[in-house]
Every structure is written in structure tokens, then in C-alpha cells.
C-alpha positions in Angstrom: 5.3 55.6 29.4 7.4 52.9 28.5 7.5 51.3 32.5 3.6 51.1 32.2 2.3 47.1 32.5 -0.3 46.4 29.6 -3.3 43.7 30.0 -5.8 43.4 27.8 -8.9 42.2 28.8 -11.7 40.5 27.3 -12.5 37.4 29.0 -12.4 36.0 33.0 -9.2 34.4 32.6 -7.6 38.1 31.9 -8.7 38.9 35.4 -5.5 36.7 36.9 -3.0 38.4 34.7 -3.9 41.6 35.9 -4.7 40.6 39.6 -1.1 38.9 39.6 0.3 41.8 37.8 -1.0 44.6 40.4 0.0 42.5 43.0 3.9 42.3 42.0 4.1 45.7 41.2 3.0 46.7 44.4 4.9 44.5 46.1 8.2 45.7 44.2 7.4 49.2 45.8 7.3 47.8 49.2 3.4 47.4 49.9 2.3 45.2 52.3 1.0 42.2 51.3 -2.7 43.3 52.8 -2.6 46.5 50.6 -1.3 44.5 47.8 -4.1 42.0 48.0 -6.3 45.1 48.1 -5.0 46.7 45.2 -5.8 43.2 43.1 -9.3 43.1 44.4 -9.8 46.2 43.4 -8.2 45.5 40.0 -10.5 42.2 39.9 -13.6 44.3 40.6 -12.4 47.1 37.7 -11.6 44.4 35.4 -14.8 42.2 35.7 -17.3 45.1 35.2 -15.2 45.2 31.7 -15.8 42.0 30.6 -19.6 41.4 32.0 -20.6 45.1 30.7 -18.5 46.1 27.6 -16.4 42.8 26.4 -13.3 44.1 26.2 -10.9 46.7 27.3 -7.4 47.3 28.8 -6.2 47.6 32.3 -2.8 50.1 32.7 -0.8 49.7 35.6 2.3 52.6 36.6 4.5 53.4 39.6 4.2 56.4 41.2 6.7 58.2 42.5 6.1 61.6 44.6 8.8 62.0 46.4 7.5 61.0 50.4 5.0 58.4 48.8 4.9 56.1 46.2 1.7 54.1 44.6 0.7 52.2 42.2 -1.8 53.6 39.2 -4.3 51.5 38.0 -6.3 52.8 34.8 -8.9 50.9 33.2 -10.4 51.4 30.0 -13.0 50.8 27.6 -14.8 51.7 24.4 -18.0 50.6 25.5 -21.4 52.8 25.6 -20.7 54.3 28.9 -22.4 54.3 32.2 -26.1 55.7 32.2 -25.8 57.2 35.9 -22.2 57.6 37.3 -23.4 58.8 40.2 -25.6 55.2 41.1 -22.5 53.6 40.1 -20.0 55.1 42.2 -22.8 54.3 44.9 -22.6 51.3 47.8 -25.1 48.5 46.7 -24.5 49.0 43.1 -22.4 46.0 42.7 -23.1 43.8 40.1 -24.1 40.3 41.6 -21.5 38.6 39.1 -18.9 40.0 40.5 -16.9 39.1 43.9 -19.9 41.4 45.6 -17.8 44.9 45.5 -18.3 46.3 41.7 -17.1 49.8 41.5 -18.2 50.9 44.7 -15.7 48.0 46.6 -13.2 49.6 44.2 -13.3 53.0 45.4 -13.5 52.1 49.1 -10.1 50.2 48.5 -8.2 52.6 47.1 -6.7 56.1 48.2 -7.7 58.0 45.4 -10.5 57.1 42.6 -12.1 58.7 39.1 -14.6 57.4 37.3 -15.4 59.0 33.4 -17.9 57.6 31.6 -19.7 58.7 28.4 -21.0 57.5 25.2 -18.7 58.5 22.7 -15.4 57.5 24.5 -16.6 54.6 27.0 -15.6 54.1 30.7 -12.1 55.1 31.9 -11.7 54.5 35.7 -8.1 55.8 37.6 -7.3 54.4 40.9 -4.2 55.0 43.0 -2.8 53.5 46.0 -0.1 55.0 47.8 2.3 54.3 50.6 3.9 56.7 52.5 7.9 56.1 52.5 9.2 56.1 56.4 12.6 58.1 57.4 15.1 55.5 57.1 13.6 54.5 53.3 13.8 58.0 52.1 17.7 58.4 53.7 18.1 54.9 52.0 17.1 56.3 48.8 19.8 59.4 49.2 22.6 57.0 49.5 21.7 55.5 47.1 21.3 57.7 44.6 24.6 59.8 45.9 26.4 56.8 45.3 25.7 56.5 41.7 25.7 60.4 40.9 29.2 60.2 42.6 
């Protein structure tokens, strides 16, 4: 999709890019600035398992657009060996004691919806939405609006 945001990682310093990036997108779609902050952490958290575990990889970032909600989609992905035990990772206490002391548990707990798939042959791909729910007066907003143009 050509409105996705691209950041390759590979190193610590990547980690403000796509903090900064997740941030601004989220709050161009009218996030709070506390679920904004949220959705960086948990892109910091995503991100730094990357570069401590694997080296390099890529974090993907969309908006979302349902109709009575929109999010943002963060996708993270690598070509690394894979996670032995998804299950122990997904799991509070796993964290990684490098990282700001969430890992991929923190991550999941600070978004709406989460997937982790992990194997050998393809690496780690982890999808993370968070969405906000549009109020009346938005979606009548977004009518007009888009009444206004068609007509």
C-alpha cells in the first residue's frame, strides 16, 4: 500500500524514527496524546526485541479505517530464526532486561489487538493495532465533508 510508513531497523538509533513516526501518525488520526505515547512504547518494545535478538528488520506502519473506528497498524518484521516458544513470549515476565522492562508482553497489553508468528524458516512477524472509536459529530463531520467534494 503505497500510504504505508517504512523504517528499517537495525540499530537503537532506528527505535526514534519509528517511535516518532507512530506517534505522528496516530496523532494525524486524532489519538490522544496518552494512546499515542502508548502506541510508541509499544513500537519501542517491538522494535528493540529486533535489534537485541535478530539485527535487523523493518517496522510497517498503516491507517486504518473501518468506518466507526480508525487505528493505526503496526507490523514488525524479521528474517531472523524465530522464537523457540511463542507461547513464553507472549507471557508477562518474559521481557527482556534490555529493553524499557515491557518486551512483547508490555506490547500486547498496550494495544487493542495483537499477533505474534514466529518460525524458523520466515522469522518473527508481529501485528498490532490500536484503534479509536470515531464519536457522532466526527462521523457527521466526515459526511459533509465528503458530500461536499462528491457534489
Amino acid at each position: 500500500m503505497e500510504d504505508d510508513v517504512r523504517i528499517p531497523i537495525a540499530a537503537d538509533t532506528d527505535l526514534i524514527p519509528a517511535r516518532a513516526e507512530g506517534r505522528a501518525l496516530a496523532e494525524r488520526l486524532g489519538f490522544t496524546r496518552t494512546d499515542a505515547t502508548l502506541i510508541a512504547t509499544a513500537i519501542s518494545e517491538i522494535a528493540r526485541n529486533i535489534v537485541v535478538h535478530v539485527g535487523q528488520g523493518e517496522i510497517v506502519l498503516r491507517a486504518l479505517d473501518d468506518g466507526r473506528r480508525c487505528g493505526v497498524l503496526v507490523v514488525a518484521s524479521d528474517e531472523g530464526p524465530g522464537i523457540r516458544d511463542v507461547d513464553a513470549a507472549v507471557q508477562q515476565g518474559y521481557a527482556d532486561s534490555a529493553s524499557l522492562g515491557l518486551g512483547v508482553p508490555g506490547a500486547r497489553r498496550l494495544m487493542d489487538e495483537f499477533e505474534l508468528e514466529s518460525s524458523p524458516e520466515a522469522g518473527t512477524t508481529v501485528k498490532m493495532v490500536k484503534w479509536r472509536v470515531r464519536d457522532d459529530l466526527e462521523m457527521l463531520r466526515e459526511r459533509r465533508r465528503r458530500n461536499d467534494v462528491a457534489g
